[in-house]
C-alpha positions as CSV (number, residue, x, y, z in Angstrom):
1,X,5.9,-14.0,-13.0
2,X,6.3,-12.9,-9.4
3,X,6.2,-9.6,-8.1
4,X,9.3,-6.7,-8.5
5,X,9.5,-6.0,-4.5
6,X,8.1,-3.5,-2.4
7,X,6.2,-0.9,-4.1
8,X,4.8,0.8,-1.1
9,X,3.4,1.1,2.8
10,X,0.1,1.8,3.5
11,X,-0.1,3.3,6.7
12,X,-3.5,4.0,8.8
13,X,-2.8,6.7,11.7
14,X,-5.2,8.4,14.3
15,X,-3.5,11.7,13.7
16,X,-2.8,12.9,10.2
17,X,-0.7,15.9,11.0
18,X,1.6,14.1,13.9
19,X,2.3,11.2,11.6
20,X,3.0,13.4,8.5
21,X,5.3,15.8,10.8
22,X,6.9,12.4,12.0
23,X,7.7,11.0,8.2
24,X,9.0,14.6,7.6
25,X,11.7,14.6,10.6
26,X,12.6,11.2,9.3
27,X,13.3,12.6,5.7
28,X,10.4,11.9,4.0
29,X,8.7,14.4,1.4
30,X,5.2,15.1,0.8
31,X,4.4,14.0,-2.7
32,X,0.3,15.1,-2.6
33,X,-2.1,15.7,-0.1
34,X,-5.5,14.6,-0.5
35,X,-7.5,17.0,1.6
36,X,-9.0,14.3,3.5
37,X,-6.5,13.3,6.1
38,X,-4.3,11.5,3.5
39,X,-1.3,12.2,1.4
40,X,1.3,10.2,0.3
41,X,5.3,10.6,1.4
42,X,8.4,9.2,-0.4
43,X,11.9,9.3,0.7
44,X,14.6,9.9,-2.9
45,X,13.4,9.0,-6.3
46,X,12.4,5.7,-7.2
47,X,11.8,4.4,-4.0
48,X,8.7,3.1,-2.3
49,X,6.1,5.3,-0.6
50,X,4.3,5.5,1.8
51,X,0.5,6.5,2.2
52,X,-0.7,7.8,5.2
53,X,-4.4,8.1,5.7
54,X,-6.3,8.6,9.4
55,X,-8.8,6.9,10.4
56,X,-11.3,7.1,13.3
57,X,-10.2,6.6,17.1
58,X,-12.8,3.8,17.3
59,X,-10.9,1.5,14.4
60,X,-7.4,0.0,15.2
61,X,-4.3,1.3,12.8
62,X,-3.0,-1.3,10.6
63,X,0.0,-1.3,8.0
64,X,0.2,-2.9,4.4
65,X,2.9,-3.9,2.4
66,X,2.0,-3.3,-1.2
67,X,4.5,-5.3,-3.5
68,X,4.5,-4.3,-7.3
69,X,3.0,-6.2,-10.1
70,X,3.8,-4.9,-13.4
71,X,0.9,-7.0,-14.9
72,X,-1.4,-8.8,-13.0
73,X,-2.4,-11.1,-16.5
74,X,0.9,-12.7,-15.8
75,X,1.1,-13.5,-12.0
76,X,0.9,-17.2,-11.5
77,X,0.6,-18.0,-7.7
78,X,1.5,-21.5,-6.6
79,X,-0.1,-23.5,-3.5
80,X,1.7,-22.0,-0.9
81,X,0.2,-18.5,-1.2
82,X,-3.7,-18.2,-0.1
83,X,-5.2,-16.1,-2.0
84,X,-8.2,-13.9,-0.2
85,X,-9.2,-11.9,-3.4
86,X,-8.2,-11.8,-6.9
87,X,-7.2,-9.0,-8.7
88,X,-10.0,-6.0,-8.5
89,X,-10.0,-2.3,-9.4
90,X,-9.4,0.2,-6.5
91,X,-11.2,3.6,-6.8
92,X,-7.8,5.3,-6.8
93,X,-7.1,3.8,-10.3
94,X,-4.7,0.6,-9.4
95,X,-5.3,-3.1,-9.3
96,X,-5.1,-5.2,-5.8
97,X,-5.0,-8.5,-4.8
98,X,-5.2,-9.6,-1.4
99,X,-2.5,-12.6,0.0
100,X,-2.3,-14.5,3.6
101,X,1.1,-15.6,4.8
102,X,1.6,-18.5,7.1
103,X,1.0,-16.3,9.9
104,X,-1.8,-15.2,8.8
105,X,-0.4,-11.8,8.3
106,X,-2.3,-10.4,5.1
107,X,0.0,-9.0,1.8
108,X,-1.3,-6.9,-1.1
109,X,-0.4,-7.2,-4.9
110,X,-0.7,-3.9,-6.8
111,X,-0.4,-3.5,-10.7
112,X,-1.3,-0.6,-12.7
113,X,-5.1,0.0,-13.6
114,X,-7.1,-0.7,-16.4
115,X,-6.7,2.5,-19.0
């Protein structure tokens, strides 16, 4: 099995209400907001989101593409994907593994958590 596409963007931003006005003007909608700088934004239904969550001036924003994995029991990765962790439970109730393109550029794998 091989993933289903993107499933979402994770997006780290020193300004949580400049960046969420930003996705707004650019049609995005406000699914939730966590109450800690975070919230998650989706443009029409079905599509991928995208999570916005700030993080202190001293660290360096990054962004994530999360591709979907309907179950992780079933992904079967050959030699040309490096593989920097295995599949391992977030607090937010998912599943993530952690992949390295060529470039070094690195790639999560999100399925579903354990219920």
């Amino acid at each position: 099995m091989t993933t289903e596409g993107i499933e979402a963007v994770f997006l780290e931003t020193h300004n949580w209400g400049r960046t969420a006005g930003f996705l707004r003007a650019l049609g995005f909608e406000m699914e939730f907001d966590t109450g800690h700088n975070s919230g998650q934004f989706r443009n029409g239904e079905g599509r991928p989101y995208v999570f916005v969550a700030e993080i202190p001036r001293t660290e360096q924003p990054r962004t994530q593409l999360m591709l979907k994995v309907t179950d992780p029991e079933q992904v079967h990765l050959d030699g040309d994907v490096d593989v920097v962790t295995g599949f391992e439970e977030t607090h937010y109730g998912t599943r993530e593994m952690t992949v390295r393109d060529p470039d070094g550029r690195l790639w999560a794998l999100q399925a579903p958590g354990k219920r």
